[in-house]
N, C-alpha and C positions, 0 to 999 in steps of 0.2 A: 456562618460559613467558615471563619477560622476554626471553628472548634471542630468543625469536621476536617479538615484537612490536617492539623494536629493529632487527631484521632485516626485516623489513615497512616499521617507520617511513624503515628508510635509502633502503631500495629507491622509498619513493614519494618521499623527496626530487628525485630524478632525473628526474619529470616533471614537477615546479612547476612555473605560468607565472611566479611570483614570481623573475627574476634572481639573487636573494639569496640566497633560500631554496635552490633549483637548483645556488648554489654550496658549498652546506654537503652536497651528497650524496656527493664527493668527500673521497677520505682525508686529504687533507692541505688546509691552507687556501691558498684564492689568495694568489697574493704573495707568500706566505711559506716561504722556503727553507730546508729541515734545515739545523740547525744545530748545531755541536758545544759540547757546556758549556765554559765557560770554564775551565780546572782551572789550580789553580797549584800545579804540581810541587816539588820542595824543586829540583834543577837549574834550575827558573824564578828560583827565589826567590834563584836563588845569584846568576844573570844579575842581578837586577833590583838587588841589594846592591852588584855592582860597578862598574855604570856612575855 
């Protein structure tokens, strides 16, 4: 039952006259580019102790 009414609320995002609103119906947000987690590997860590 949630997942239907989520799946309804997304779908009407996409004909808001609200600009804003209209950009939240989209899977990912404007502007903002995937991005990879910053990880620090023991070979990072080995780099970062020798410089």
């Amino acid at each position: 039952e949630a997942r239907i009414f989520y799946t309804r609320f997304h779908k009407r995002l996409h004909s808001h006259p609200n600009p804003l609103i209209n950009d939240l119906s989209i899977l990912t947000l404007p502007g903002n580019p995937n991005r990879r987690l910053k990880r620090k590997w023991c070979r990072d860590l080995l780099q970062n102790f020798n410089v």
